[in-house]
VOBAMAR-170398 format. One record per residue (C-alpha): residue number from 1; residue in one letter; x, y, z. Coordinates in steps of 0.5 Angstrom, whole numbers. Example, Ala and Ser with C-alpha at 12.3 -4.5 7.8 and 13.67 -1.06 7.14 Angstrom:
BEGIN
+-----+------+-------+-------+-------+
! pos ! code !    c1 !    c2 !    c3 !
+-----+------+-------+-------+-------+
!   1 !    A !    25 !    -9 !    16 !
!   2 !    S !    27 !    -2 !    14 !
+-----+------+-------+-------+-------+
//
This chain:
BEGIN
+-----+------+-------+-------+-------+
! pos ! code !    c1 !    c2 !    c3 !
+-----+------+-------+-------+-------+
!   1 !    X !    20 !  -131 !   -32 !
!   2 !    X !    25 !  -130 !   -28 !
!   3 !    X !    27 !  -134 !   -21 !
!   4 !    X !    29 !  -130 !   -15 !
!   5 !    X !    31 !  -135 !    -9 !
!   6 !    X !    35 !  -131 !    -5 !
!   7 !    X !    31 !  -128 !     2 !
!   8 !    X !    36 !  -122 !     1 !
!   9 !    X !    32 !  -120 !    -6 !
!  10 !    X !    29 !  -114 !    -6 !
!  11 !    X !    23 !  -115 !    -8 !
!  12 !    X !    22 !  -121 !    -4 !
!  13 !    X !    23 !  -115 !     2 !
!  14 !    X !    19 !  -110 !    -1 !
!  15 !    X !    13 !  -115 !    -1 !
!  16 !    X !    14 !  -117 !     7 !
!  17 !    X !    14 !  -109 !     8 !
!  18 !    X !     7 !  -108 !     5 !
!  19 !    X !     4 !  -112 !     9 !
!  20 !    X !     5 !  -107 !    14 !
!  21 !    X !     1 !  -100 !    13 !
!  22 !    X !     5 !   -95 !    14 !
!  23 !    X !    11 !   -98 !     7 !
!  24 !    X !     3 !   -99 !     3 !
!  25 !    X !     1 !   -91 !     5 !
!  26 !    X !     9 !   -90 !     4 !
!  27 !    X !    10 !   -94 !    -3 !
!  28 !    X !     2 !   -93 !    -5 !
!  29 !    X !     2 !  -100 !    -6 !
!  30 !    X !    -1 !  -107 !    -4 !
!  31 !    X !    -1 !  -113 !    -4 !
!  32 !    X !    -6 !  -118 !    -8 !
!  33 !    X !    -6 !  -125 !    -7 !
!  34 !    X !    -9 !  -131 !   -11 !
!  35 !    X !   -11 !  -133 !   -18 !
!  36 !    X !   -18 !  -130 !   -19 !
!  37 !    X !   -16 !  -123 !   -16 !
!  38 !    X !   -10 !  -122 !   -20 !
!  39 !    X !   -13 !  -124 !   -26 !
!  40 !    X !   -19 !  -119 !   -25 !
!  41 !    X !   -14 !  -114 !   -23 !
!  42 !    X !    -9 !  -114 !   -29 !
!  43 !    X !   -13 !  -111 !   -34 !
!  44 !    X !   -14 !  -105 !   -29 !
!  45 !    X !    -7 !  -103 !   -30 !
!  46 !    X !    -5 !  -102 !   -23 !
!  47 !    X !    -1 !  -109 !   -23 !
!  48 !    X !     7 !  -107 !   -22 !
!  49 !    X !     9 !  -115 !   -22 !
!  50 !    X !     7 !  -122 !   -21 !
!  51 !    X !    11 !  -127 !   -17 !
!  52 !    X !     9 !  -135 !   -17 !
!  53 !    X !    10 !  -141 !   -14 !
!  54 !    X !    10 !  -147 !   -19 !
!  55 !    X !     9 !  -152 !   -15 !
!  56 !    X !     3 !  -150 !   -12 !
!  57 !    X !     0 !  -145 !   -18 !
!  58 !    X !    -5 !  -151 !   -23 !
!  59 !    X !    -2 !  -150 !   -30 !
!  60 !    X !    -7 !  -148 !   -33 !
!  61 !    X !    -6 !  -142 !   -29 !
!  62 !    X !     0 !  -141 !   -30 !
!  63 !    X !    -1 !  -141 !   -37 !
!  64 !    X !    -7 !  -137 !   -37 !
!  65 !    X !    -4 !  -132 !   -32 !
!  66 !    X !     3 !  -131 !   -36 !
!  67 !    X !    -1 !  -130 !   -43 !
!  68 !    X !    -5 !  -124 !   -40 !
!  69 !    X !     2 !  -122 !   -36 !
!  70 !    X !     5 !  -122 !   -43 !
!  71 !    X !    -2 !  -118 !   -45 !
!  72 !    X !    -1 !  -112 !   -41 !
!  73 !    X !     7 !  -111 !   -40 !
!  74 !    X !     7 !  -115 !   -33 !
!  75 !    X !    14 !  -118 !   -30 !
!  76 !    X !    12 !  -124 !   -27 !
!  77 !    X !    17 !  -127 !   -23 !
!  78 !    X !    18 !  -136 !   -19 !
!  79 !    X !    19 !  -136 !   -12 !
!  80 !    X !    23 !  -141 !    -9 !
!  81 !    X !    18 !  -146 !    -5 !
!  82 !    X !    23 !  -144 !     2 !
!  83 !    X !    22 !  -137 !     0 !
!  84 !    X !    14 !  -137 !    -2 !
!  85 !    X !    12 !  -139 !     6 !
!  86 !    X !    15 !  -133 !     9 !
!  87 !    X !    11 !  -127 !     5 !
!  88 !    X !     4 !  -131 !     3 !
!  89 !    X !    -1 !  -130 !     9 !
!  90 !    X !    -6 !  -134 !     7 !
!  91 !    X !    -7 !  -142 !     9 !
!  92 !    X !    -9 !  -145 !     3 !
!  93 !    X !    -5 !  -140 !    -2 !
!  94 !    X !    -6 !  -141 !    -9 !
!  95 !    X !     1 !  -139 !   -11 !
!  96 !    X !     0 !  -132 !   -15 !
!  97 !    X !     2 !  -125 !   -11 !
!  98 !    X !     2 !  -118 !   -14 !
!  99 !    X !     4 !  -112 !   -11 !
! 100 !    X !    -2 !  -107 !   -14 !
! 101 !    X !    -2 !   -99 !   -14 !
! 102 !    X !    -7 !   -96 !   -10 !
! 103 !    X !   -11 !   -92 !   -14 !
! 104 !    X !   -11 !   -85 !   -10 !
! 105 !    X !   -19 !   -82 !   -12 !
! 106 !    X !   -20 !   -74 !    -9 !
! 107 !    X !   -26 !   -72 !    -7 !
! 108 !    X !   -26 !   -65 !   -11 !
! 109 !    X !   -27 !   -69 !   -17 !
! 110 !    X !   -33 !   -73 !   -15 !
! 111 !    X !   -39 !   -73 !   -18 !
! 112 !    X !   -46 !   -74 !   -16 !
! 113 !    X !   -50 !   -79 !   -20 !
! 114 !    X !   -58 !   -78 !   -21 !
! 115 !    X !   -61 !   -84 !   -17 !
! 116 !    X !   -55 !   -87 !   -16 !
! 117 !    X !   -53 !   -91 !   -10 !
! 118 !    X !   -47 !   -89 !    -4 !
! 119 !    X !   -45 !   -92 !     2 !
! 120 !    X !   -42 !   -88 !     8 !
! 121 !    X !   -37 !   -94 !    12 !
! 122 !    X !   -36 !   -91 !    19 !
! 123 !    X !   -31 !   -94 !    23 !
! 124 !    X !   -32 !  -101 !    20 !
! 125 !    X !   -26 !  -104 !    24 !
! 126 !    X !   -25 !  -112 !    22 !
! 127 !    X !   -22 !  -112 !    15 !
! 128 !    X !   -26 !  -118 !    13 !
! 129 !    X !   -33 !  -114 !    14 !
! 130 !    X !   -30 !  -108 !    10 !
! 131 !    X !   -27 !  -113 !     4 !
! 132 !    X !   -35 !  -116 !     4 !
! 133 !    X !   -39 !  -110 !     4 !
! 134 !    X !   -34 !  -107 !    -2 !
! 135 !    X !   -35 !  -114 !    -4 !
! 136 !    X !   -42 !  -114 !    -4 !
! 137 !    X !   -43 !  -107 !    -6 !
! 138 !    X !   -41 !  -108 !   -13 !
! 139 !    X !   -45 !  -113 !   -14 !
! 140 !    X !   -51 !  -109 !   -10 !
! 141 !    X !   -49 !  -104 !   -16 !
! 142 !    X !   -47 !   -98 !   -11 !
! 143 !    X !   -43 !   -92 !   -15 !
! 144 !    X !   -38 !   -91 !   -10 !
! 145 !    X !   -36 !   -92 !    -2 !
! 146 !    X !   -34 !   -87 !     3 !
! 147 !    X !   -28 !   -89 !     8 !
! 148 !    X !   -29 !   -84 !    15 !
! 149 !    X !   -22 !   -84 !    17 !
! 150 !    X !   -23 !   -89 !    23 !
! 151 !    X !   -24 !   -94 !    19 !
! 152 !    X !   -20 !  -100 !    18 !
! 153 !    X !   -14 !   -99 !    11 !
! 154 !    X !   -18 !  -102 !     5 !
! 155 !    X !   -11 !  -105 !     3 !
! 156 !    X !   -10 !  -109 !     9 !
! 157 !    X !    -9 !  -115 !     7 !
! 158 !    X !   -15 !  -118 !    10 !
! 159 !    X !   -19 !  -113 !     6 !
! 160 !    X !   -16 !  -115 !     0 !
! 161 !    X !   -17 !  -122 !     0 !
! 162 !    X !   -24 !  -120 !     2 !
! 163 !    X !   -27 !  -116 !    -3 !
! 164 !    X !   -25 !  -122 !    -9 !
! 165 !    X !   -22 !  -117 !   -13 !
! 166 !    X !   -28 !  -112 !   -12 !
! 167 !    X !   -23 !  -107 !    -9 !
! 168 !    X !   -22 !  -105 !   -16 !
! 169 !    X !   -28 !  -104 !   -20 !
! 170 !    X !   -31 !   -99 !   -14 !
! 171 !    X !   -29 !   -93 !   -14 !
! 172 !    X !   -28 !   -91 !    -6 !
! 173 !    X !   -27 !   -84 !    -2 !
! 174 !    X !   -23 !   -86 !     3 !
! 175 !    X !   -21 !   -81 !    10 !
! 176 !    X !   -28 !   -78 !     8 !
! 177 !    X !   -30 !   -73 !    14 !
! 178 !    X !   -36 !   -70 !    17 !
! 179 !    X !   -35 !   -64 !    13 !
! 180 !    X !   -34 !   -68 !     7 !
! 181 !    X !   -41 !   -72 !     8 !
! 182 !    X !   -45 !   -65 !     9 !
! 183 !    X !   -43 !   -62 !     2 !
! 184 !    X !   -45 !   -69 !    -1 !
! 185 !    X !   -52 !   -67 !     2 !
! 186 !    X !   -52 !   -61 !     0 !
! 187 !    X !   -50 !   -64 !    -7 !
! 188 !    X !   -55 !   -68 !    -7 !
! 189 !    X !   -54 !   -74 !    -3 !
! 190 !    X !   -60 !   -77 !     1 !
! 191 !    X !   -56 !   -80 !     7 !
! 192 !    X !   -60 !   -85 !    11 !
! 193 !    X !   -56 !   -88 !    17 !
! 194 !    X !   -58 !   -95 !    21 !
! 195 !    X !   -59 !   -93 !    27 !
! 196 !    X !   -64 !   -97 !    32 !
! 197 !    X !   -67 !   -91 !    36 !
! 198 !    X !   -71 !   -88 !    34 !
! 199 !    X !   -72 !   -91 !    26 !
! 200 !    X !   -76 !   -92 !    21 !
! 201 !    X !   -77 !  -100 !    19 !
! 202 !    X !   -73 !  -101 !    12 !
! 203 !    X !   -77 !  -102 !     8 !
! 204 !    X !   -81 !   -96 !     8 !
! 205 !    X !   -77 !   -90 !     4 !
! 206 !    X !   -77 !   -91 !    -3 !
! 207 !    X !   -70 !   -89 !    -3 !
! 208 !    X !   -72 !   -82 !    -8 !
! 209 !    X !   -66 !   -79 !   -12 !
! 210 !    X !   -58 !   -80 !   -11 !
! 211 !    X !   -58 !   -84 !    -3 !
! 212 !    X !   -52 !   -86 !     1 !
! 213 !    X !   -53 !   -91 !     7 !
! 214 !    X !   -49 !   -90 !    12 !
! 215 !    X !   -46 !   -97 !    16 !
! 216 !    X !   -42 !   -95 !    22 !
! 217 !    X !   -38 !   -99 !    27 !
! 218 !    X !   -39 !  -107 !    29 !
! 219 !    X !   -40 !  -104 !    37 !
! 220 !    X !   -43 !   -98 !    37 !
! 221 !    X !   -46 !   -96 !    30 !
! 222 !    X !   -45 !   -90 !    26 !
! 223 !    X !   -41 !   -84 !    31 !
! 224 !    X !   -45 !   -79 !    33 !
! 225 !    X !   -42 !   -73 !    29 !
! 226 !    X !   -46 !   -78 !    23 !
! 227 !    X !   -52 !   -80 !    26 !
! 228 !    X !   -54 !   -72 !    27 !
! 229 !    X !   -54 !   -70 !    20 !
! 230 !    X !   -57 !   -77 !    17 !
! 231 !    X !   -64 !   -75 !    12 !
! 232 !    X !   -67 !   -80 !    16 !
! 233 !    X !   -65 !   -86 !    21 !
! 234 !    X !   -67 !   -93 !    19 !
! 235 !    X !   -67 !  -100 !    22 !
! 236 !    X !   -68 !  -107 !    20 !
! 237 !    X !   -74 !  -111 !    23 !
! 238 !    X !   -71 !  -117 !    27 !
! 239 !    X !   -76 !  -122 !    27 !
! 240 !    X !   -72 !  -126 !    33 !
! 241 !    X !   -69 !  -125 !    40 !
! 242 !    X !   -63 !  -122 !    36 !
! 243 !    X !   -62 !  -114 !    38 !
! 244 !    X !   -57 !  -114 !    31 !
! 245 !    X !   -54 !  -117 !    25 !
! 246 !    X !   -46 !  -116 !    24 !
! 247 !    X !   -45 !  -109 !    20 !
! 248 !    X !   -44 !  -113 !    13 !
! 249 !    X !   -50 !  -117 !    14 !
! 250 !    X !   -53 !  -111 !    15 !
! 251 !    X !   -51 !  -108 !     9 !
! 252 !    X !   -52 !  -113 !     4 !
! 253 !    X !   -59 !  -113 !     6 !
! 254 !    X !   -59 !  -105 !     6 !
! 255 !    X !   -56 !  -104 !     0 !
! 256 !    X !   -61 !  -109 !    -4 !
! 257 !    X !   -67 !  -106 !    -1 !
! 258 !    X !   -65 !  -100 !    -3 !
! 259 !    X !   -64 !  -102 !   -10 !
! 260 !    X !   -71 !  -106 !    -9 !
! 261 !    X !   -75 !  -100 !    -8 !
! 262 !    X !   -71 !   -95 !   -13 !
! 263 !    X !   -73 !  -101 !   -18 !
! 264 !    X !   -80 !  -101 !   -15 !
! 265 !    X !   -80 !   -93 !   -15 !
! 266 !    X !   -78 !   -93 !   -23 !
! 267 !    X !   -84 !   -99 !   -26 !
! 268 !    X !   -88 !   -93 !   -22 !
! 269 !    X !   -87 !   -87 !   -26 !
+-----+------+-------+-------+-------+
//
């Protein structure tokens, strides 16, 4: 494990860089901060480097860490305390960095899945909503997300923190147009968007065949380019004086829900 204890450092700057869009489009990297989300990303191989801070990582860790390192050929370097704070955003860190390579997926190669579950994200600006609906879209089983071009970068460093290491182990679409979202339909694609008028309560399509929900931004709701080529509008029913819920909320219950009915649908036929 080598030390570096100079700012100067490239890696160091390299690191600060990524913090900002335009070095992570530019390098097609991230970065991934804390213990369990580098741990689950080591074994996708997109890991270049880790860094550490010794005296805040548990060492335990350290060693847990440094023998997976050893495992898949990944440099691990220590900070210097001093240098640690200026290229660590999060308040309580744990002492492990990694900068990642951004897995670049095209939509040419897409392929639909009988039955499976999509989401369509539409302008989703708070990385922290983005990070939980890829969060929970994992754990919901969805086959793979949609990113309209004006939705918050999936490698902000908000995001990232967010999404608890389910950023690589979702397949996401990013810049993903209307046009794109036509030809998904006429693949196959169910896309059902929430919409508060005119729509159906939730619960009531079974949710047939490969389906997309459609989730749009925490103001405004899916744009109006996507609400007029959805399959059918649906809402969640609010049984309080609440006219909405925030969107990862919504999505949490709305991916579920689908899942729930595509079970049901099965235990039927």
């Amino acid at each position: 494990m080598e030390e570096i204890t100079s700012r100067d450092n490239k890696k160091i700057k390299h690191i600060v860089q990524l913090y900002k869009r335009k070095y992570r489009t530019m390098h097609q990297e991230f970065v991934a901060e804390g213990y369990r989300t580098v741990m689950d990303m080591l074994p996708t191989g997109t890991v270049r480097y880790v860094i550490v801070n010794t005296e805040s990582i548990k060492q335990e860790q350290l060693d847990a860490l440094l023998s997976l390192c050893e495992i898949y050929e990944v440099q691990v370097f220590s900070f210097s305390e001093s240098l640690w704070k200026g290229i660590e955003t999060t308040v309580h860190g744990q002492g492990v960095i990694a900068v990642v390579c951004q897995k670049i997926r095209r939509l040419e190669d897409f392929r639909v899945k009988a039955n499976a579950l999509y989401v369509l994200i539409d302008g989703v600006q708070d990385p922290g909503n983005l990070g939980t609906l890829i969060r929970t879209a994992v754990g919901a089983g969805v086959e793979a997300m949609f990113l309209t071009p004006n939705t918050v970068d999936i490698y902000n460093e908000k995001t990232v923190r967010s999404t608890m290491s389910g950023l690589c182990k979702l397949p996401i679409y990013i810049n993903v147009t209307t046009e794109n979202i036509i030809k998904l339909k006429e693949s196959g694609i169910k896309l059902y968007g929430t919409v508060l008028e005119d729509s159906v309560d939730y619960g009531q399509p079974s949710y047939e065949g490969a389906t997309m929900i459609a989730l749009g931004n925490e103001a405004n709701g899916i744009s109006e380019n996507i609400s007029q080529i959805v399959t059918q509008r649906i809402s969640i029913p609010m049984y309080g004086p609440m006219e909405s819920l925030n969107v990862a909320i919504a999505g949490a219950l709305c991916m579920y829900k689908v899942q729930e009915r595509k079970f049901c649908l099965s235990k039927q036929q």
